[in-house]
Each structure stands twice: as structure tokens, then as C-alpha cells.
C-alpha positions in Angstrom: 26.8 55.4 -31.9 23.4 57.4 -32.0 24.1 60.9 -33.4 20.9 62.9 -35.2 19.2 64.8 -32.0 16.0 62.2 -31.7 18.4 59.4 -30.8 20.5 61.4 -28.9 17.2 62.4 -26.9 16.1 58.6 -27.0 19.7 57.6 -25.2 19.3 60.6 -22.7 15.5 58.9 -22.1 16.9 55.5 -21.8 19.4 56.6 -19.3 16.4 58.2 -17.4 14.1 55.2 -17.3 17.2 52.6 -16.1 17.5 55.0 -13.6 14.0 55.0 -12.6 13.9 51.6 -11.9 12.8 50.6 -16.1 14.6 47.7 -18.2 14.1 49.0 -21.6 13.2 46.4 -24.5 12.7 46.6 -28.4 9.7 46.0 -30.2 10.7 42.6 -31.5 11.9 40.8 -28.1 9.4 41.7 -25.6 9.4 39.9 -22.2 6.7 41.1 -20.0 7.5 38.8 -17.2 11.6 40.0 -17.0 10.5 42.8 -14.9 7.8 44.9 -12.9 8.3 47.2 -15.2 8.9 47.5 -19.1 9.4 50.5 -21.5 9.4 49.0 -25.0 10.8 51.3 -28.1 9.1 51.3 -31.4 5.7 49.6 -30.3 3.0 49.6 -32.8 -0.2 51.2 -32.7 -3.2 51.7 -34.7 -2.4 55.4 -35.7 2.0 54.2 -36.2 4.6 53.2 -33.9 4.8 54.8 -30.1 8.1 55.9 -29.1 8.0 54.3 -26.0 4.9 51.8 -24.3 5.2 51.5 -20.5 4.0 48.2 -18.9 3.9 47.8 -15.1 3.4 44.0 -14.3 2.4 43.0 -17.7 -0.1 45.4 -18.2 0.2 48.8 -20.6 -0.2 51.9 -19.1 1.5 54.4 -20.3 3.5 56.2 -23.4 6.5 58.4 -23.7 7.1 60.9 -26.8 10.2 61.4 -27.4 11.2 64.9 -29.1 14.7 66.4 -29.6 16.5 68.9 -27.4 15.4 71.7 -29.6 12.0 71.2 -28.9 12.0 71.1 -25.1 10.3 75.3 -24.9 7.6 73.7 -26.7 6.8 70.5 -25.5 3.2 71.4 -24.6 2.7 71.9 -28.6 3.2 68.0 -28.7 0.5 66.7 -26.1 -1.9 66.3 -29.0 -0.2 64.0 -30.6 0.9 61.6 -27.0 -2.8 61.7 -26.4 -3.6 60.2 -29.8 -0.8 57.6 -28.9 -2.1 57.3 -25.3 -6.0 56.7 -26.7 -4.9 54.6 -29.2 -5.3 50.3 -29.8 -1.9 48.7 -29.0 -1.0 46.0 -31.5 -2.2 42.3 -29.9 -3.4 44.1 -27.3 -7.2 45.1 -26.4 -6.4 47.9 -23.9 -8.2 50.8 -22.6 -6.9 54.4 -22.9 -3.6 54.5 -21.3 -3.7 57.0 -18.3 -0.3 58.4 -17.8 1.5 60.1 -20.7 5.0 62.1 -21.3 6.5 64.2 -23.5 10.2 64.4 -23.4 13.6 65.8 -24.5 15.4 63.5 -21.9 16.2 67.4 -20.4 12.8 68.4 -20.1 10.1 66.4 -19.6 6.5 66.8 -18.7 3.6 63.8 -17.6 -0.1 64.0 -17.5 -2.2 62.3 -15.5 -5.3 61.4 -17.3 -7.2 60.0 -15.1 -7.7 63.6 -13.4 -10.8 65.8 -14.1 -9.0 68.6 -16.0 -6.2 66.6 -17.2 -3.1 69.0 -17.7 0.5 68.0 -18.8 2.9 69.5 -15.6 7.0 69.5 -15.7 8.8 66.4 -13.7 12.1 65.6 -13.3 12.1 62.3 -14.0 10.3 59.4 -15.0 7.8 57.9 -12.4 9.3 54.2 -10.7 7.2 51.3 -12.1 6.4 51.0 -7.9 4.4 54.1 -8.1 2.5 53.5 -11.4 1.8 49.8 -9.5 0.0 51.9 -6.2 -1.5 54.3 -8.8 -3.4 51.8 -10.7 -4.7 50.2 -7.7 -6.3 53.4 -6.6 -10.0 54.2 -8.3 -9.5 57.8 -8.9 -5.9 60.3 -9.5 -4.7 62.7 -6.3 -6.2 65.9 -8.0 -9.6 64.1 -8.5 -9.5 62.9 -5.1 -9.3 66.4 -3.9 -12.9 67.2 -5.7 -14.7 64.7 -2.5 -13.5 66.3 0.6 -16.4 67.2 2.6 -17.5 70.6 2.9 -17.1 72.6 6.2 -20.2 75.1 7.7 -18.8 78.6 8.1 -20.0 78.3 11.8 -18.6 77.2 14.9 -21.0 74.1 14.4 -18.5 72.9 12.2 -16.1 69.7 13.5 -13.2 72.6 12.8 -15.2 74.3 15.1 -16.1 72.4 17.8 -12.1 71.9 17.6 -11.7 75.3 18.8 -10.7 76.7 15.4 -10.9 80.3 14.6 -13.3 82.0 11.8 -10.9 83.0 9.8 -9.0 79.4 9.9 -12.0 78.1 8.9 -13.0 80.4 6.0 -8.9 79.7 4.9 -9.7 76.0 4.8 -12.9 76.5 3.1 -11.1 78.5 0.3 -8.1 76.4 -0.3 -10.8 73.4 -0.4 -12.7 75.8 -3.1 -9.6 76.2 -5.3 -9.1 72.0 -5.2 -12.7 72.0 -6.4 -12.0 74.4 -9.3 -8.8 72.2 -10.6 -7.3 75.0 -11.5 -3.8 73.3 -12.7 -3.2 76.6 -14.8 -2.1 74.3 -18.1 -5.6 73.9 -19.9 -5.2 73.3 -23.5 -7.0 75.9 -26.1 -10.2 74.4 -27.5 -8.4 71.2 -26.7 -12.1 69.5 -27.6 -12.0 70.6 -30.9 -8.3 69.8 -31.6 -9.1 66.7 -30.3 -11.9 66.0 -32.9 -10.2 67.4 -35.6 -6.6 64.8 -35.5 -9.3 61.9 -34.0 -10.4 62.5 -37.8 -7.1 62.7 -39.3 -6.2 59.8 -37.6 -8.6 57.7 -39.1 -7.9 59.4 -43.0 -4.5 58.0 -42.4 -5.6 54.7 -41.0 -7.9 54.1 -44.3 -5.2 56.1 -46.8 -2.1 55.6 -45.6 0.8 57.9 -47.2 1.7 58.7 -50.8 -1.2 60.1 -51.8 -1.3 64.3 -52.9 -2.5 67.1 -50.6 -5.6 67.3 -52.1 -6.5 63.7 -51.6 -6.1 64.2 -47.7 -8.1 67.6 -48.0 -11.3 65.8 -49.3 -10.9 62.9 -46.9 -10.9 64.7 -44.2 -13.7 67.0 -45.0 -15.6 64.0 -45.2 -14.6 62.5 -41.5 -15.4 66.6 -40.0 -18.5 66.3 -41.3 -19.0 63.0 -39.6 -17.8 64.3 -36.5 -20.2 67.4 -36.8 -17.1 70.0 -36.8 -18.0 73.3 -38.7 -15.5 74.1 -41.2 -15.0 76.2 -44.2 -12.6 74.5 -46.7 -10.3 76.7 -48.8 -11.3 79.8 -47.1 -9.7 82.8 -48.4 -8.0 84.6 -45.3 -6.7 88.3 -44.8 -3.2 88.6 -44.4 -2.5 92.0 -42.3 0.7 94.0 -41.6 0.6 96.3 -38.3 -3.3 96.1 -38.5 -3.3 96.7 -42.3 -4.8 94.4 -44.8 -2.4 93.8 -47.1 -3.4 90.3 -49.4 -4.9 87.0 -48.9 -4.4 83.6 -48.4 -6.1 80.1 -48.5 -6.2 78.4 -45.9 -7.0 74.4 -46.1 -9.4 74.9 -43.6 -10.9 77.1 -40.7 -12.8 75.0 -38.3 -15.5 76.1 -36.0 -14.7 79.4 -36.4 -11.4 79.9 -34.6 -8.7 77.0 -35.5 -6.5 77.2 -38.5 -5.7 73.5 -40.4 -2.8 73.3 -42.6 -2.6 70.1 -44.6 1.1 68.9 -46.0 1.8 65.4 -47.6 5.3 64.9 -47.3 7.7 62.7 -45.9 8.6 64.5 -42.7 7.8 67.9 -41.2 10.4 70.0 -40.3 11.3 73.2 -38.1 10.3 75.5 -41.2 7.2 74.2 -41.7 6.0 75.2 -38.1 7.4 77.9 -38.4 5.7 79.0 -41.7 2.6 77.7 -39.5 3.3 80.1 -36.8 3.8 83.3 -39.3 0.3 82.3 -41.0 -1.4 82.2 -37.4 0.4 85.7 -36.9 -0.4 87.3 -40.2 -4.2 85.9 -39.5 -4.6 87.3 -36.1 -5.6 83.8 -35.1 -5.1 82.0 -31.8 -4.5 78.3 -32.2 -3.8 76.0 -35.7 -2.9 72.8 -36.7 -0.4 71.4 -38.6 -1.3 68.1 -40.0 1.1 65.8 -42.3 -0.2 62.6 -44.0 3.0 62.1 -45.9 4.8 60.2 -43.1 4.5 56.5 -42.2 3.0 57.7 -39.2 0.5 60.6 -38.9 2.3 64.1 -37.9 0.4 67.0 -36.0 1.5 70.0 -34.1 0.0 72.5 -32.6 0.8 76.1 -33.1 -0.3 79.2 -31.4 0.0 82.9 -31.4 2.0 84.2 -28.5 1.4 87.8 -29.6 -2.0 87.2 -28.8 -2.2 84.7 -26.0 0.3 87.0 -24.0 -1.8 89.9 -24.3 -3.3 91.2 -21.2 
């Protein structure tokens, strides 16, 4: 019986995707045509092994994280790293970017939509049925994009609302809920999510050429090389104030500070833990920095987390 928290989160999932209408397969005996739709554990990507691949009539289009229960508060640190699944080549297969994408703790789980113009992860309480996905991927464009091509009214009684026998007011209401569909405001943007976007799109492919088992320092130099490629600024080994209720009181290191505002810590060991974000966290905090990330290359698979500072994001 499963008992460490990731497959007690992966049975909780399973549970949650039979129930949504999913038959659930392994990696090794996959059936595409034994049901609409197929979740299959363990498949293999370019960048390591997604937790879970969705197919809906024998075509991939989607990917599930899976994380433990402890993780659920922070589940929006993870979207990073489904997105690198979600963008990445599926093994025998030549498919495009998969659209729809969760992070979950089989207790709390959130889904983005990709497809929208300002893609941002939002909670659910369950998985979509493979029905849904089916109507979805027959439509050219997501709900929330659709929204951006509703006509625009007059502010006039020459307006069809007008000629309706609307009022001014109900008019100018319509015209300002149509104005805040246009500005796809979702409220769950991701800090400098382009540049933490470049910045594990060049991890990823250190890992792809290195592999694991190589020292910190390896990593370090390799991906200096792929930042430069991928024109990010960076300062490597950049010696960082440490400060204590607004008092400088040492220095640190850092592995590298990136276009001025993102801390990257590099490990190279076999799995992160909870005290290694954390010690992430503290740095960010001690830096007076926003938003870092935590890279490992020591796993099979590439690891990354973001990590932000609360004490400054909350701050009105």
C-alpha cells in the first residue's frame, strides 16, 4: 500500500480522475483506443518523466503535477515547472504544446488554460471530464479569449442596446464589464514570468545535454553559457548584502542575479527538499528581493521552484 505523501497524493489524484470520467494507465501498457479519455502515470518527456499525460481520443493534451498535501498553500510556486512539462516533446510523439495544465495535491488543485491571452493557473475542484476537453479542443480560441471579440457598444442611444430601449447608465455598465473582459484581468499573473520562463527553458536544456552527477559548478558554467544565448543579463557569483531590520550586516554569493531582479540558486543533489526552499526563501528575505529560483540538476529529472518574498509582495 502507497504510504510516503507523493503516492498518497497520486492515489487521492487517481481517485479524482476515475471519478471524472478518466481510466488511468502506466507508462508501459498504454492503450489509446480503451477509452475517450486516458491519464497515463510516469510518461516520458524530453526534460524527465510527467506525472500524469492526458489524452482525449488518442490525442495529448494535457499534464497533471502531482505534489504532496504539504505543498497545496503553494501550488502556484510549481506552475513553472507543469509549464516546462506542458511545452515539452512527449516521447514517440511530435505534439504541440499541450494547452491545459494542473497542479495538484488531490485536495487542492489548480488548472490553467493556456490557450487564453493572459494565461493564469485558477483553483477547481476537480478534474475536467475527457467530454469537455473533447468540445474544448474543437473550439479555435479558450472562453476568456473569446471574451476579447465582443463588439463594442456607442455610448449613445444609436447603439442596438439603445434602439432597445436601454438606459444610459445600462449601457455605460455593459460597456465597463465588456472593458474589464478586454483587460483579462484574472488577478493570478505570474512575476516576471517571461524571464523565469527563459531562465529554466535554459536549464532545461543544460540538463538535457549534462544530465545528473556532475558538481555545482559544472551546472553554473553551463548555464551561463545557454543565458547568454538566450540574451538574459546576469551577473554570476555576485556578492549580495545580507541586512537585518534594514541593517547591513554581511554578504553572500549568490549563483546568479539575472536581469536585475531574480535570484538563481543552483544545487546538484539528488532531491530537493522542504529546507532547501526554505533556506531559498530566508536568502530572498535577507536580500530584500522579490522573486528567485531554485534550480537542482542533481535529480533524474530537472527540479525548479519558485520562491518569493511575501514580506514584500504583501506590502501595500
Amino acid at each position: 500500500m502507497n504510504q510516503n505523501p507523493e503516492q498518497l497524493a497520486r492515489d487521492k489524484i487517481d481517485a479524482m480522475l476515475i471519478a471524472s470520467g478518466w481510466l488511468i494507465q502506466n507508462k508501459n501498457k498504454i492503450n489509446l483506443n480503451a477509452s475517450l479519455g486516458i491519464a497515463v502515470r510516469e510518461y516520458q518527456t524530453d526534460i524527465g518523466p510527467a506525472d500524469y499525460v492526458l489524452f482525449v481520443d488518442k490525442k495529448s493534451i494535457g499534464i497533471i503535477e502531482a505534489k504532496r498535501a504539504e505543498e497545496g498553500v503553494q501550488l502556484t510556486m510549481h506552475e513553472d515547472q507543469s509549464d516546462g512539462y506542458a511545452t515539452a516533446t512527449l516521447k514517440h510523439l511530435n505534439n504541440d504544446p499541450l494547452p491545459f495544465v494542473y497542479e495538484s495535491t488531490g485536495e487542492v488543485t489548480r488548472f490553467t488554460d493556456y490557450r487564453d491571452i493572459k494565461p493564469g493557473s485558477r483553483p477547481v475542484f476537480t478534474f475536467h471530464r475527457p467530454e469537455t476537453f473533447l468540445e474544448y479542443s474543437k473550439q479555435d480560441k479558450s472562453l476568456r479569449t473569446r471574451l476579447q471579440d465582443i463588439p463594442p457598444l456607442t455610448d449613445s442611444f444609436s447603439s442596438p442596446l439603445g434602439e432597445a430601449g436601454l438606459r444610459d447608465c445600462q449601457i455605460i455598465a455593459i460597456n465597463n464589464l465588456e472593458e474589464s473582459f478586454n483587460q483579462a484581468n484574472q488577478g493570478s499573473d505570474i512575476l516576471y514570468k517571461t524571464e523565469t520562463k527563459k531562465i529554466i527553458g535554459c536549464a532545461m536544456e543544460v540538463h538535457k545535454r549534462l544530465g545528473n552527477g556532475f558538481q555545482e559548478v559544472i551546472y553554473q558554467r553551463a548555464l551561463a553559457i545557454e543565458m547568454s544565448i538566450a540574451d538574459l543579463e546576469f551577473s554570476r557569483e555576485m556578492e549580495m548584502p545580507i541586512y537585518y531590520r534594514d541593517n547591513e550586516i554581511g554578504a553572500r554569493r549568490v549563483d546568479f542575479f539575472v536581469a536585475d531582479k531574480i535570484m538563481v540558486e543552483i544545487k546538484a543533489i539528488i532531491k530537493l527538499e522542504d529546507v532547501h526552499l526554505a533556506q531559498a526563501m530566508n536568502y530572498l528575505e535577507a536580500y530584500k528581493m522579490e522573486i528567485g529560483l531554485l534550480i537542482n540538476f542533481g535529480a533524474r529529472s530537472l527540479e525548479f521552484k519558485r520562491v518569493h518574498n511575501n514580506k514584500i509582495l504583501n506590502r501595500d
